[in-house]
N, C-alpha and C positions, 0 to 999 in steps of 0.2 A: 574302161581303158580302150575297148574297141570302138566305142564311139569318137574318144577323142582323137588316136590316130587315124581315125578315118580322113577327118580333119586334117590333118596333120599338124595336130598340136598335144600327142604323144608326151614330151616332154612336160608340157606344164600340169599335165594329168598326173606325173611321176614326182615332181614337185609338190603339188595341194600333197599327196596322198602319205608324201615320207615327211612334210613340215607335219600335220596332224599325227601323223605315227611319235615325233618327235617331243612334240609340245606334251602327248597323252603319257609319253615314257617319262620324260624328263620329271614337270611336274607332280604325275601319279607318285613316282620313287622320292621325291623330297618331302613332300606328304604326306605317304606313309612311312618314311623313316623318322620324318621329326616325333609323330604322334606315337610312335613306335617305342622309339627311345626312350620317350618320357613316360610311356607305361613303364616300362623296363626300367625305370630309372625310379619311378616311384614304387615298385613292388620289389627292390635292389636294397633298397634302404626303408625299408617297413618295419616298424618297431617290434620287436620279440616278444615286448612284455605292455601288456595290456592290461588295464583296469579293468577290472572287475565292474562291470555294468549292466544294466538289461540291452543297453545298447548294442556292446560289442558281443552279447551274449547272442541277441537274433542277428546278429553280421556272420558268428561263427557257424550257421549251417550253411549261409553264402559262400565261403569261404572254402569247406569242405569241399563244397558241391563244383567249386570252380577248380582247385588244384591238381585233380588229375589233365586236366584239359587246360589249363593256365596258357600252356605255350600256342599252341591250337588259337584259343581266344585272343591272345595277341595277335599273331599276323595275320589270322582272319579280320579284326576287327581293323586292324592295319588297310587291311590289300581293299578291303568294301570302302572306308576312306579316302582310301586311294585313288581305286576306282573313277568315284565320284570327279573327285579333284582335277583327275585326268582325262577326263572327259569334259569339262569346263574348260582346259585348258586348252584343247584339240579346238573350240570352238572358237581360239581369239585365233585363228589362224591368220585372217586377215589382217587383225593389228600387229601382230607378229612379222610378218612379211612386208608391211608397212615400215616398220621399222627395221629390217633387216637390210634392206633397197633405200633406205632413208638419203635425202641430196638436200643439198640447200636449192633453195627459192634466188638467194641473191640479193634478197629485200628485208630487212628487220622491219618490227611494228615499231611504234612510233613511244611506247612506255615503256619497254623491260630493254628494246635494243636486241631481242634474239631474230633471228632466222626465221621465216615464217617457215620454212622445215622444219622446225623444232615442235610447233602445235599441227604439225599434219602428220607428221612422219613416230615421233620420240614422246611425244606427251602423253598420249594414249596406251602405250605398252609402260612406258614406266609407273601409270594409276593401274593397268594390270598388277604389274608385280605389286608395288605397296597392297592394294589388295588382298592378290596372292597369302604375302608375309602375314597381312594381319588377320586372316581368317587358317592359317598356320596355327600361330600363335593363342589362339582362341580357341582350336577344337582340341589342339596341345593340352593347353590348360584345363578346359572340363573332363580329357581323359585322365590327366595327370590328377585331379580331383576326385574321380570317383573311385580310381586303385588306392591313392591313400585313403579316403573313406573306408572303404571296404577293407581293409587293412590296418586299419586304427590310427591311422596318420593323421585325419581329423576326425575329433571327437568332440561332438554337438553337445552331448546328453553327459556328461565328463566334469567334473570340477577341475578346476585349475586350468592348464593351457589349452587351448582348443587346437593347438595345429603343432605336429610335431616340428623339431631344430629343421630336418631332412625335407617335411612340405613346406615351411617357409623359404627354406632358399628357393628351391624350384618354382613357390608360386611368386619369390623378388625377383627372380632372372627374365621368368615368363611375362609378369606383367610389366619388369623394365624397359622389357623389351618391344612390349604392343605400345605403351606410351610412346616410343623412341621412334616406333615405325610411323605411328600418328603423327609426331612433327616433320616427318617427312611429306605424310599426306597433305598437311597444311600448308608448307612449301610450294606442292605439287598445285594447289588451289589455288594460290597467287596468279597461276600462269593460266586457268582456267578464265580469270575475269575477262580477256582480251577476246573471245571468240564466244563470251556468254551472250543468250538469247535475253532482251528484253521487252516491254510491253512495246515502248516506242521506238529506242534503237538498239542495236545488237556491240556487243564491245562494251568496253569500262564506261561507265556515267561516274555523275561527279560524289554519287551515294558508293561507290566501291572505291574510287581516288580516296576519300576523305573517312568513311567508316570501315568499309568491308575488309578491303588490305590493310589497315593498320589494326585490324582486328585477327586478322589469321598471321600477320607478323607477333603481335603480342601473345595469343597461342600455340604458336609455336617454341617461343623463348619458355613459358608454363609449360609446358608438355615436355621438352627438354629435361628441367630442373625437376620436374615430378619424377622422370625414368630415373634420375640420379637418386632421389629419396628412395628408389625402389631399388635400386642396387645398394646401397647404403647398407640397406635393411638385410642386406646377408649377413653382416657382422654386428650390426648395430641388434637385429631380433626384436623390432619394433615396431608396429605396425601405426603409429598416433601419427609420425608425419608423413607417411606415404599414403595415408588416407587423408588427411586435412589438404594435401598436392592434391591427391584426385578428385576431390569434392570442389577444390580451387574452379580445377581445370573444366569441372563439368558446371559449374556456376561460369568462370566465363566465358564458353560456349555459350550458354543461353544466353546471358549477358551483351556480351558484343558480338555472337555472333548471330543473332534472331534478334535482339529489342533493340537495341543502339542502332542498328542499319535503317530499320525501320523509323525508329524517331527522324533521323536527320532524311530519310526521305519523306516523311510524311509533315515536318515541319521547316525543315530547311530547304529541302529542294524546292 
């Protein structure tokens, strides 16, 4: 601080220091509250009555051994999460700022028609958040995993249903919700071809005109309709079509999004 007023550039030192204070608060607290909830949420609704297993039999000294300390280990395991998250976020400071100060240019590119503002300023903090969201929604999910686990909410070793009524919905909400965020991402990739580095030129060639964008358009409308199979499955309690969606969606990924581009460059271009 005393270096930069020395300068007399005081203020912008007050700036970087309360954006990073900001981004680390902001952040860290939605991230350890999502991960949070959803422990809470799955040891809220944990089944009473357990089968009789060897399984659940070596769970129940885990079990013992975590219950006086249960609350403890939540927002501990919360606030180190969080931490984490929030110190990643402290570090987009500069695309944060970017987009905070964002202006238009006055010039659109010559295929979508945006603002060349849009890929200097907006592009980059919005692949933040999606980001953001889907690494949320992922560490959500394997903690919302391991307290049903440990808890009898999924049962490996167990005849008959392997996931209780209560871990189904939470893992159709959870993963309707990462597909949902993914077709966002794919959206977001559209507007990446325009400023993409290539061998010979930089910008859309005629292999992203013709394959590559009609490839993240068509997985995106997939990745839509899979999130919907996954909400579905709260009431439906199904898992055959929210899995045959996701196996869709990761078949055409590979599909059109790695060998098709590839063909029509290595044959058609």
């Amino acid at each position: 601080r005393l270096w930069y007023r020395s300068e007399g550039y005081g203020d912008v030192f007050s700036k970087l220091f309360w954006t990073r204070t900001g981004l680390f608060l902001v952040f860290g607290v939605l991230m350890a509250s999502a991960v949070g909830a959803n422990m809470y949420l799955a040891h809220r609704f944990r089944p009473f009555f357990r089968p009789d297993s060897p399984e659940q039999a070596g769970l129940e000294r885990y079990r013992d051994a975590v219950l006086p300390v249960r609350g403890w280990l939540l927002a501990g395991v919360s606030a180190v999460i969080g931490l984490f998250s929030g110190t990643a976020a402290a570090g987009e400071w500069r695309t944060y700022m970017l987009w905070a100060n964002r202006t238009d240019f006055g010039r659109s590119d010559l295929f979508f028609r945006k603002d060349i503002g849009f890929y200097v300023f907006e592009l980059p903090w919005l692949h933040y958040l999606v980001n953001f969201l889907m690494a949320v929604l992922i560490i959500s999910l394997l903690a919302a995993a391991t307290v049903h686990y440990l808890y009898g909410g999924i049962r490996l070793q167990t005849p008959g249903d392997r996931l209780t009524g209560a871990a189904q919905v939470q893992f159709s909400v959870l993963l309707g919700l990462f597909v949902l965020v993914k077709a966002a991402d794919y959206w977001l990739d559209r507007y990446d071809l325009v400023s993409a580095s290539g061998k010979l030129i930089d910008g859309i060639t005629y292999t992203d005109d013709h394959a590559v964008l009609p490839a993240k358009n068509i997985l995106l409308g997939i990745a839509v309709i899979c999130a919907v199979l996954f909400f579905l499955n709260i009431w439906r309690r199904t898992w055959t079509l929210p899995s045959v969606g996701l196996a869709l969606l990761v078949l055409s990924a590979i599909l059109l999004g790695m060998i098709w581009p590839g063909i029509v460059q290595a044959f058609q271009v």
